[in-house]
Every structure is written in C-alpha cells, then in structure tokens.
C-alpha positions as CSV (number, residue, x, y, z in Angstrom):
1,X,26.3,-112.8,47.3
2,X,23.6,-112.0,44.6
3,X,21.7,-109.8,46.8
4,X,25.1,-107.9,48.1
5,X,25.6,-107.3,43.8
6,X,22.0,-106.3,43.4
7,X,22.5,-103.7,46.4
8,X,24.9,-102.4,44.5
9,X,23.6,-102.1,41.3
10,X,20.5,-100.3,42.5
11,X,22.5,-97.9,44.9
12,X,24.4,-96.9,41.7
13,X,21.2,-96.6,39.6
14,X,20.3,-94.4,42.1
15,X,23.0,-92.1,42.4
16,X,22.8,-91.6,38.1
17,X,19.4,-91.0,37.9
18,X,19.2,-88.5,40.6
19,X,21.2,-85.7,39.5
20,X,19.0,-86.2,36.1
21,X,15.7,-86.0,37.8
22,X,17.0,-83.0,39.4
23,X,18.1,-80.9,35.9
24,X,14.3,-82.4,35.0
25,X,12.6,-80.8,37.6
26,X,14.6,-77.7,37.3
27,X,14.2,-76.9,33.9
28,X,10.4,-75.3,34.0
29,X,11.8,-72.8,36.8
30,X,14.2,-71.4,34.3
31,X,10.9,-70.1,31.9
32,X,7.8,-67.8,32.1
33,X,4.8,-68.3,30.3
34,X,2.6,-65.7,28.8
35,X,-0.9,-66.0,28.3
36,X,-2.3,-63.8,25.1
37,X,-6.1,-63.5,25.2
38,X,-6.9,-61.2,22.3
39,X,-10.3,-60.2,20.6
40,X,-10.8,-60.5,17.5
41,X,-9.1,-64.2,18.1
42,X,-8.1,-64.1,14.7
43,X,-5.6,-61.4,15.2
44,X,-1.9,-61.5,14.5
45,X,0.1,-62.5,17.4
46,X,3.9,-61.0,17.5
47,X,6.4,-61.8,20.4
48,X,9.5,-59.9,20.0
49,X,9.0,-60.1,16.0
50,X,8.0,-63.9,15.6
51,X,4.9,-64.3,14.8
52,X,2.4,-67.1,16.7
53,X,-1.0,-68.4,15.4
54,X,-3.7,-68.0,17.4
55,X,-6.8,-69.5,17.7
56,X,-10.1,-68.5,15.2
57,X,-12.2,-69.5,18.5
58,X,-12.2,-67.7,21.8
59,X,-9.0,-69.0,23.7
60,X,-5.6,-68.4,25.4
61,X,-1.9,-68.5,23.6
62,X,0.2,-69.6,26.1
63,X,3.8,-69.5,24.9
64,X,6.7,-70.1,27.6
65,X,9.7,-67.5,27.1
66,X,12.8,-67.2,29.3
67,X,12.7,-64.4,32.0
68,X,13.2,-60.7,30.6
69,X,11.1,-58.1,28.7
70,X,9.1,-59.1,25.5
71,X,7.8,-57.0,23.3
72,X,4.1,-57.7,21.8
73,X,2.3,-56.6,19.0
74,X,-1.4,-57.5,18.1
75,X,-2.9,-56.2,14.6
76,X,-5.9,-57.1,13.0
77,X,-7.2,-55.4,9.9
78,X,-9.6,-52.2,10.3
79,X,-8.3,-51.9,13.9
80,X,-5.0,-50.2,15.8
81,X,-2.6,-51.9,16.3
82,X,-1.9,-52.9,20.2
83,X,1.8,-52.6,20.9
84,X,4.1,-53.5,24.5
85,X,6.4,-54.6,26.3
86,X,6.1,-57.0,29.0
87,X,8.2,-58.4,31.7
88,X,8.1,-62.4,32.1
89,X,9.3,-63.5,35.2
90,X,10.7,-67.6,36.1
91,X,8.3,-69.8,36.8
92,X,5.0,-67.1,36.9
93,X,2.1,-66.8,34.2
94,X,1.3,-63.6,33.1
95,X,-1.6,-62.7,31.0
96,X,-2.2,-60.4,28.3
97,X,-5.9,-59.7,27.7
98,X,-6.5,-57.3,25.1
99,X,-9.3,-56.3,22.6
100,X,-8.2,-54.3,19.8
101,X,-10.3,-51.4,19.2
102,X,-11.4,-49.6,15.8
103,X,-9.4,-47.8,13.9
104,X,-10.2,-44.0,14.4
105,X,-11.9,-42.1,11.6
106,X,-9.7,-40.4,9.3
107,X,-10.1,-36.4,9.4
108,X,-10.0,-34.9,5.5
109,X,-7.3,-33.2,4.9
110,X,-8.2,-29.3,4.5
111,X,-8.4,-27.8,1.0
112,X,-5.5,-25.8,-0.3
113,X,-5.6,-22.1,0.1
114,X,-6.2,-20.7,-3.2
115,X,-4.1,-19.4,-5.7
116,X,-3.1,-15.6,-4.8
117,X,-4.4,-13.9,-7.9
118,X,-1.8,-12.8,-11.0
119,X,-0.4,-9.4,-11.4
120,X,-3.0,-6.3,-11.8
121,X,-6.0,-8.5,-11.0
122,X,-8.6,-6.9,-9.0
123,X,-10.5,-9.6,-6.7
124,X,-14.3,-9.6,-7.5
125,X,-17.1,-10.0,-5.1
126,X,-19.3,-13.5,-4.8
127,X,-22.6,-11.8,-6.4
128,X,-21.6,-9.5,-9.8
129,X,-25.4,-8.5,-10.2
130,X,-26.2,-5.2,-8.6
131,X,-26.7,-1.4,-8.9
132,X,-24.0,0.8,-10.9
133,X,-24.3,5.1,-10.9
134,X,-21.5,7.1,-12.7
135,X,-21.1,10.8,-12.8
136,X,-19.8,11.6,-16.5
137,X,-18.3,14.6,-18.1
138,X,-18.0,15.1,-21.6
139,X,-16.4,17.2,-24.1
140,X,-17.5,17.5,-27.9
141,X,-18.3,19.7,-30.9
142,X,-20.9,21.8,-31.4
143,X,-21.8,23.8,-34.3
144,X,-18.6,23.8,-34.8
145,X,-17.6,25.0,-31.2
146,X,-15.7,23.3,-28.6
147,X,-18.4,22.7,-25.4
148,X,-18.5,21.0,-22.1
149,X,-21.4,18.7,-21.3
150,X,-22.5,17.4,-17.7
151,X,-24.6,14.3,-16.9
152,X,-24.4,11.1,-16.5
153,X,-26.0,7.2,-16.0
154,X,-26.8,4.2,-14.1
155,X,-28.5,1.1,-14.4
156,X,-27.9,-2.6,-13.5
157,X,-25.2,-5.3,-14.0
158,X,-25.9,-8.7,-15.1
159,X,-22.8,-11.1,-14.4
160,X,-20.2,-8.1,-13.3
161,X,-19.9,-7.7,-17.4
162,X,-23.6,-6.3,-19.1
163,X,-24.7,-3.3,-18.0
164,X,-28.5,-2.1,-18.8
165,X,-29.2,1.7,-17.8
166,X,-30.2,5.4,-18.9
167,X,-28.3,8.3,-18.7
168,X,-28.7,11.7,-19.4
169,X,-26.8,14.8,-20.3
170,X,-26.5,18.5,-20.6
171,X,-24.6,21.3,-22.3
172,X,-23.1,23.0,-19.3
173,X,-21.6,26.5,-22.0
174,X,-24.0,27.9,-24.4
175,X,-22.9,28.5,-28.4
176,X,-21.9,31.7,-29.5
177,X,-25.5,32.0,-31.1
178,X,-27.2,31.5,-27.6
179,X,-28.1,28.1,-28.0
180,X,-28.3,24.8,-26.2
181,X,-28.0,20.8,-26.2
182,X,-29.9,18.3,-23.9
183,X,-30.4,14.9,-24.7
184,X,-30.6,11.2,-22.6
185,X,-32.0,7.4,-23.7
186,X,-31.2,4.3,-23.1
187,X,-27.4,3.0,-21.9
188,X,-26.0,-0.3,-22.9
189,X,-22.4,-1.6,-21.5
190,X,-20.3,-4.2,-22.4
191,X,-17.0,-4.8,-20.3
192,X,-14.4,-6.8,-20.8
193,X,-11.0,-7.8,-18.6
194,X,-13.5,-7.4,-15.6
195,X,-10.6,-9.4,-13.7
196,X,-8.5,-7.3,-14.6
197,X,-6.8,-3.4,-12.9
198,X,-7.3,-2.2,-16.3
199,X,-10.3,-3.2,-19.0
200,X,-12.1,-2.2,-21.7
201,X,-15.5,-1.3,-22.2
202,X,-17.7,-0.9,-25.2
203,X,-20.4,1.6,-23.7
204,X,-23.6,3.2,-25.8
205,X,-26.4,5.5,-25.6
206,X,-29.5,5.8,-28.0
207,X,-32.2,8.2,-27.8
208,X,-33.3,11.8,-28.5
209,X,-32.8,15.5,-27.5
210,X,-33.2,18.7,-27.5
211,X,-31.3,22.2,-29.1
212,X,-32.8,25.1,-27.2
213,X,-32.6,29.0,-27.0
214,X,-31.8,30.7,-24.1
215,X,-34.7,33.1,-23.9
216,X,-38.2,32.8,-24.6
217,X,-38.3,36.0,-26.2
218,X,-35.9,35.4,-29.3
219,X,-37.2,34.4,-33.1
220,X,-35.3,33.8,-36.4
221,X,-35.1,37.1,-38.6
222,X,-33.1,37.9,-42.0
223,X,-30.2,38.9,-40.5
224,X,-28.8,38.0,-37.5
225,X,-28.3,39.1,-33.7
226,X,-30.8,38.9,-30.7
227,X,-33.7,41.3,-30.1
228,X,-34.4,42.1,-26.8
229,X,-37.9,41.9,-25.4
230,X,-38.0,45.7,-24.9
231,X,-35.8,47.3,-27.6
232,X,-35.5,47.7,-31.0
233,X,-34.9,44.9,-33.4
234,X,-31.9,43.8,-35.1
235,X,-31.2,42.9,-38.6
236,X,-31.8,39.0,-37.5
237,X,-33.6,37.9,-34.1
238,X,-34.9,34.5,-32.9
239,X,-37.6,33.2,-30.2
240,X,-39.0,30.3,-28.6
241,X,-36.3,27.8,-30.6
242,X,-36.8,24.3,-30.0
243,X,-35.4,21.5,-32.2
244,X,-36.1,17.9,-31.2
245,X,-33.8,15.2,-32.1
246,X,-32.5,11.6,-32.6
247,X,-29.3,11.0,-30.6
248,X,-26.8,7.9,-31.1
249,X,-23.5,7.8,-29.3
250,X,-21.4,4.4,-29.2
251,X,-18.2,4.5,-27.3
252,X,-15.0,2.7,-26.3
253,X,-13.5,3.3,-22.7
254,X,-10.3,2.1,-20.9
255,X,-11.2,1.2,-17.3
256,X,-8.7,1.6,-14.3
257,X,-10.2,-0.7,-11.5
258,X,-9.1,0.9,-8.2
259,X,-11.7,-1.7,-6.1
260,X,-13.9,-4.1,-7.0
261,X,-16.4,-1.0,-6.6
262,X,-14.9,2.1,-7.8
263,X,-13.6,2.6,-10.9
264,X,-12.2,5.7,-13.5
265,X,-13.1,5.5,-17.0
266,X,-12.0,7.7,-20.3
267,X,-13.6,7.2,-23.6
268,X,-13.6,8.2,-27.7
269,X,-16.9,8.1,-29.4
270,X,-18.8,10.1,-31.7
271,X,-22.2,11.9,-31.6
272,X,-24.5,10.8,-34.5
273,X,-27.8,13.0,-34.6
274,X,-30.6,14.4,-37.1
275,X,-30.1,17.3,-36.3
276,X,-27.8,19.7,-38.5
277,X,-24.2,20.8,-37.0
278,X,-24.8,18.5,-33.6
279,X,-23.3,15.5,-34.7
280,X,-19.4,15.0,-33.9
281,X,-16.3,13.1,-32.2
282,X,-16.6,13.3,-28.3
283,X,-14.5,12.5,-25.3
284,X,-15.2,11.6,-21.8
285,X,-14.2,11.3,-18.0
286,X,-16.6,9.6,-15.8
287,X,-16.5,7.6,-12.1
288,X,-18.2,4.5,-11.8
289,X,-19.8,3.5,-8.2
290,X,-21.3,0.3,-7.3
291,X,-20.8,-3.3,-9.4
C-alpha cells in the first residue's frame, strides 16, 4: 500500500517539474549574446544608448540581448567614435572586434579674404621703394612777362611717401628783351594720402641757374635795342649776357592717382632767386611714372 502511494507521489512530482525544466531549458534560446572586444579596453561601451563597463585589461564584454538590431557606439577620448548597428540572432554569439583609431588632424581654417578697400583708395604694390620720372610744365613770371617753362625730374622713393631726385628746367619763350631762364638742383617730395585717388604733395627744388642772351653778339649800351653783328649800332645794345643764380622753389600739388603707377599732378609755388625780376608765383602740370 505504501509503495502504491509513493508511486504516486513521484509520478506526480514528475509531471510538475517537467513542464518547469522545459521553460528552463528554453529560456537561453530566446537571447543572443554579443561579444565586444574593443581597443583601447578602457573605452566607452553603448548598446542601444545604455552604457556597459568594460574591462581596463584586454578582454571580451559579453552582454546577452533578445534577437533584433542593436545599435553600438564605442568612444574613447582623442579617437573617432566607432558607431553600428548589429543584428543579434537566438541562441548565436556574435562578436564585435573593434580598435578605435585616432582622431584625424584638424585642417586650419583659411584666413578671411581681406577687406575690399574704402571708396577712392588706390591699391598699392608690396615694395613702395623704386624709380619715379615726371615730365613737368610750368608757367610763371618773368621780368614781369607771362612765360612757359619745360623740364622736369626724377629720383627715388623711400616708403611709396619721400621722394629724393633732381630736376631741371627751361624757358621754352624768350622775354621781349631777348633773354632767357635755365635753372635745375636738387628735388625733395613729400606725399601724403598715398592710399588715397586723390593726395597731396609738398614738392621742392633748390639750386642755381642761369639768365642768358640769345646771341653771342649782343652787349649792354646807354640806350636800348639790339645791334646786329654787321650793322650799325643802336642807341642801347647788349652781348655775351650771362647771369648766374641761386634758385628756391617750394610747392604744394594735388595728386589724382589713376594707378598705383601713373599719376597727374597740378601745383602753386613761388620762385625765389638772387637774381633781380626772376623771382615770382608759378604754376604747374606734370605726369608722374613709376612709384
């Protein structure tokens, strides 16, 4: 009789535990696992925006995850960051091996492009120093005439602003009393606005000259006129005149800057001298060429 009951007991033990063992044995079917092996090992370890610790030492994560895509992200400091997304499949391992890499150089930005330049500026070249020629004509006073006077200067230019030269110049019309002017030095230029389309310069010449006759032949007498080589004399002659002397003429200009090498000038000055009736206000028109 006790063994019939114990038959009974363990047949109906039996019959409880077995549906148990089978959910038991089930269970590991219904999950994945994904291996992580990353390098450095101390990297962060995301799975679908949880984050995992890993090991500091050389090892595999293993972390079980139901059947589906995962996504994974791997950063470490200094280096990209690895990003994907994987597909875990019931009951299979998969493995993630993955050494993030450094991260790439940044490339400088460019510089800005520079500043267009303002209004009636004229763009200058990299070098100002360099070679400067300008034909010049002038207009003036002389003994108490109206006359025209051709010439001009050059010379070089120290920072696009001082300009150290000679020039030279020549009475292009004679006085009524047959006479004429010549006279050249040294040329000093100061400019200012040089970024400018239009400037000012203060411009100078010091040196000496020259009043001449026209002919050899001619001499002062008592009373005026000219007496030919050949033919009688008149009441007042003159010959072989020459008068030497000292020549100052300072000047301010307005510049119109049409390039950075090519440029019209007018100026007012005056011509002081030694020399009686030659000194007076004068005007000019010249065309720089060069810096």
């Amino acid at each position: 009789m006790l063994s019939a009951r114990l038959s009974v007991y363990l047949i109906a033990s039996a019959l409880f535990l077995a549906p148990t063992a089978t959910v038991a044995a089930g269970q590991p079917s219904d999950f994945g696992t994904l291996s992580i092996q990353v390098r450095p090992p101390d990297a962060e370890i995301f799975v679908d925006g949880e984050r995992w610790n890993g090991s500091e030492i050389a090892g595999a994560l293993v972390i079980q995850l139901p059947p589906g895509v995962h996504r994974v992200d791997l950063r470490s400091p200094g280096r990209r960051t690895y990003s994907a997304e994987i597909t875990i499949r019931a009951g299979e391992t998969t493995p993630l091996n993955v050494a993030l890499q450094g991260a790439p150089m940044r490339t400088p930005e460019p510089p800005p492009p520079p500043a267009p330049p303002p209004p009636g500026a004229i763009m200058r070249s990299s070098s100002e120093d360099g070679f400067v020629f300008a034909p010049d004509f002038r207009f003036s006073e002389i003994g108490h005439e109206t006359s025209t006077l051709v010439g001009g200067y050059g010379g070089w230019v120290f920072a696009g602003k001082l300009l150290l030269g000679a020039g030279g110049y020549w009475q292009a019309d004679d006085t009524n009393s047959g006479l004429h002017l010549a006279y050249g030095g040294p040329v000093v230029e100061w400019r200012m606005f040089t970024d400018r389309t239009v400037g000012f310069n203060l411009h100078g010449l010091v040196g000496g000259g020259q009043l001449y006759a026209d002919y050899g032949d001619y001499r002062y007498g008592p009373y005026g006129g000219r007496r030919p080589r050949n033919g009688p004399p008149p009441p007042f002659y003159y010959s072989g005149y020459g008068d030497i002397f000292f020549v100052a003429e300072p000047e301010a200009q307005i510049v119109v800057r049409f390039s950075p090498s090519i440029r019209i000038q007018g100026g007012v000055g005056y011509r002081a001298t030694s020399a009686n009736d030659l000194s007076g206000a004068s005007g000019s028109v010249s065309v720089q060429f060069g810096r």
